[in-house]
C-alpha positions as MATLAB code, in Angstrom:
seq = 'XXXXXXXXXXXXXXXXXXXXXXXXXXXXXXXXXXXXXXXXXXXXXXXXXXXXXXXXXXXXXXXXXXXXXXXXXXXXXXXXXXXXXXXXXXXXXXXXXXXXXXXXXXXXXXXXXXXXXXXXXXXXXXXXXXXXXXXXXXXXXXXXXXXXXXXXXXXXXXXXXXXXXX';
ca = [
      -0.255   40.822   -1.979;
       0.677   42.830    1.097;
       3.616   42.614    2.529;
       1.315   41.586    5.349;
       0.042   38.793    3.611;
       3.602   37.921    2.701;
       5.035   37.654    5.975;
       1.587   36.024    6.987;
       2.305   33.338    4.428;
       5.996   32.793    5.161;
       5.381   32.183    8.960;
       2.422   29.673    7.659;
       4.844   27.921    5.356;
       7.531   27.559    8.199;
       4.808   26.648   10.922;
       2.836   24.232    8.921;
       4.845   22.678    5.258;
       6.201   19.598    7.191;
       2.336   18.353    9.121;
       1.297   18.884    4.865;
       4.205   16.702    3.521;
       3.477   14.248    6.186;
      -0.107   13.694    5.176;
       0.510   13.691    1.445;
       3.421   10.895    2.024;
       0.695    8.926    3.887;
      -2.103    9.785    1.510;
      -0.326    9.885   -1.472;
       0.970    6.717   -1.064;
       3.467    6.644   -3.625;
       7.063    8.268   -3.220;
       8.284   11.451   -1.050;
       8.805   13.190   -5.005;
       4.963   12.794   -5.955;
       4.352   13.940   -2.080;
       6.410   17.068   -2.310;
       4.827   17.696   -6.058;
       1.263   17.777   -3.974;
       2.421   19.818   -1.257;
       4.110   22.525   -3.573;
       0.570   22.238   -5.874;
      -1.434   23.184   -2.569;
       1.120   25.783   -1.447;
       0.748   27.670   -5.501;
      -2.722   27.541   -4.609;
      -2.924   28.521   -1.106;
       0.113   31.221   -1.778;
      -2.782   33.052   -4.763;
      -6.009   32.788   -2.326;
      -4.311   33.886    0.614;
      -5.638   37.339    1.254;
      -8.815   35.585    0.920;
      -8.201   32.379    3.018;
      -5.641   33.799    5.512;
      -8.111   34.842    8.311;
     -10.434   30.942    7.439;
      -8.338   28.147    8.119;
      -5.117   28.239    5.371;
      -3.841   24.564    6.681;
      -7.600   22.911    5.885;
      -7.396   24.657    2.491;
      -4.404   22.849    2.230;
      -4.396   19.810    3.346;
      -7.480   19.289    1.295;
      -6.098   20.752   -1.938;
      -3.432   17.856   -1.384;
      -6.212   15.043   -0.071;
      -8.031   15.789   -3.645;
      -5.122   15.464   -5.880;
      -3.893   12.818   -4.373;
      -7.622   10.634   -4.802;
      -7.538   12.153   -8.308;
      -3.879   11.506   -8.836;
      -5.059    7.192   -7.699;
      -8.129    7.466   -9.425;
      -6.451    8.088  -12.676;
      -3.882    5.319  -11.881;
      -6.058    2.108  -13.168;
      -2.159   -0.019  -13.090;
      -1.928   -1.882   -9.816;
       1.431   -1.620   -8.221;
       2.875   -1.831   -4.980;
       3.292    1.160   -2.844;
       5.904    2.216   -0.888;
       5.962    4.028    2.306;
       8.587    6.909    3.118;
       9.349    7.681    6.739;
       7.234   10.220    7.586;
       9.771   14.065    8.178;
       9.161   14.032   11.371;
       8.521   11.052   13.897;
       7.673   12.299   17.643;
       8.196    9.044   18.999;
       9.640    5.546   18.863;
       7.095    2.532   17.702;
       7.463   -0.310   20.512;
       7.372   -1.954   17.297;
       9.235   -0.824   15.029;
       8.242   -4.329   12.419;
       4.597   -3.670   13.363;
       4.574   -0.038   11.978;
       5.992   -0.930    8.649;
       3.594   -3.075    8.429;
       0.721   -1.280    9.400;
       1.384    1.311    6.634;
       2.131   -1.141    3.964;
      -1.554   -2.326    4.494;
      -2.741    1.245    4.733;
      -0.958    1.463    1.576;
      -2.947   -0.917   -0.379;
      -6.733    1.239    0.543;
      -8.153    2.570   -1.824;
      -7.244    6.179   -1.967;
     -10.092    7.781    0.342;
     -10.361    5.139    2.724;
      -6.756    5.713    3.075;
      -7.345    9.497    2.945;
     -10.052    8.943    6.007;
      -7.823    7.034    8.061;
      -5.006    9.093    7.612;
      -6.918   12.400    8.852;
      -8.630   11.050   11.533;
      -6.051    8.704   13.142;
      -2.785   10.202   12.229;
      -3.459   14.197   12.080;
      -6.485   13.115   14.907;
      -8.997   14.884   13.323;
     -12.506   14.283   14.377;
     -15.361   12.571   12.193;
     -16.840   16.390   11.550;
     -13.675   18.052   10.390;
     -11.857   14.806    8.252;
     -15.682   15.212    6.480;
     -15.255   19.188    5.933;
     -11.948   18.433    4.854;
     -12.908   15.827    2.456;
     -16.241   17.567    0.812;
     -18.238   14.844    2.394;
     -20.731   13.325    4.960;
     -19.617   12.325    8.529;
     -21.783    9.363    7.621;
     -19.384    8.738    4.948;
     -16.045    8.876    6.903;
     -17.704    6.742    9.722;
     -18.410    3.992    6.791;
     -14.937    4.408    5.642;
     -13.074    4.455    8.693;
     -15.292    1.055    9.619;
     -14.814   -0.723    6.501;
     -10.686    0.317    6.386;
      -9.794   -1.103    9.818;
     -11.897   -3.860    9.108;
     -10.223   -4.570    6.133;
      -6.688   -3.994    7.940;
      -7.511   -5.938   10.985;
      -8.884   -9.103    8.657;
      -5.214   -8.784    6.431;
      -3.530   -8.873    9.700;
      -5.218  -11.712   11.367;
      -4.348  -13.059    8.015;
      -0.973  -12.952    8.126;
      -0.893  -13.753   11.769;
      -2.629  -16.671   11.362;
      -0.038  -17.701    8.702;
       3.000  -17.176   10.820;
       1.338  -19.393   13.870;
];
């Protein structure tokens, strides 16, 4: 590599490591360790095609080397366990409710892996339909289903629980 490329890289890795750690917390669903073993998995990987993705889009390479291992990474879990939620690094703002957003994720938490994955690119990193489905390998059919049938499936646990509390 260049010591174009090099530099190229390093600025990328300062600009951009903390918006991939954040997704593969929320994605990943598991602890900040197994997040930061995703995110340094995608960086190896990102780091040895960069002369050939550095002029594409290096952060959607990424992200979506650590979306796949991640779904791989749950798939091969068949053990059902609870998941925790880190903090995400970096929080721009403060929840009106802070009880509300804990337990928003802990639902998010208990997706299955790419319904969480959809959610979490196209509500949190506000991606639209088109690029969380590049991003994923799939149709925007298929993150329009997913996205439907996730907040459904949130909403329904929540009116659950609200109901219970009344």
């Amino acid at each position: 590599m260049t010591e174009e490329d090099e530099a190229a890289f390093d600025e990328f890795l300062a600009a951009r490591s903390t918006a991939l750690l954040r997704t593969a917390i929320l994605v990943c669903g598991a602890t900040p360790h197994d997040a930061e073993d995703l995110v340094q998995g995608a960086l190896e990987k990102v780091y040895r095609h960069w002369p050939r993705i550095r002029h594409d889009n290096p952060e959607a390479y990424a992200r979506r080397v650590v979306v796949n291992a991640a779904i791989t990474k749950a798939r091969r879990r068949r053990v059902i366990q609870e998941i925790t939620f880190a903090s995400p690094p970096d929080t721009p703002v403060e929840s009106p409710d802070p009880g509300l957003r804990e337990l928003l994720l802990a639902e998010l938490g208990k997706l299955p892996a790419r319904m969480r994955a959809v959610l979490v690119l196209r509500y949190w990193e506000d991606m639209s339909e088109a690029e969380t489905a590049a991003s994923l390998g799939c149709s925007v059919g298929t993150v329009k289903s997913q996205a439907a049938r996730g907040l459904a499936r949130i909403r329904e646990r929540l009116g659950t629980l609200e109901g219970a509390s009344a």
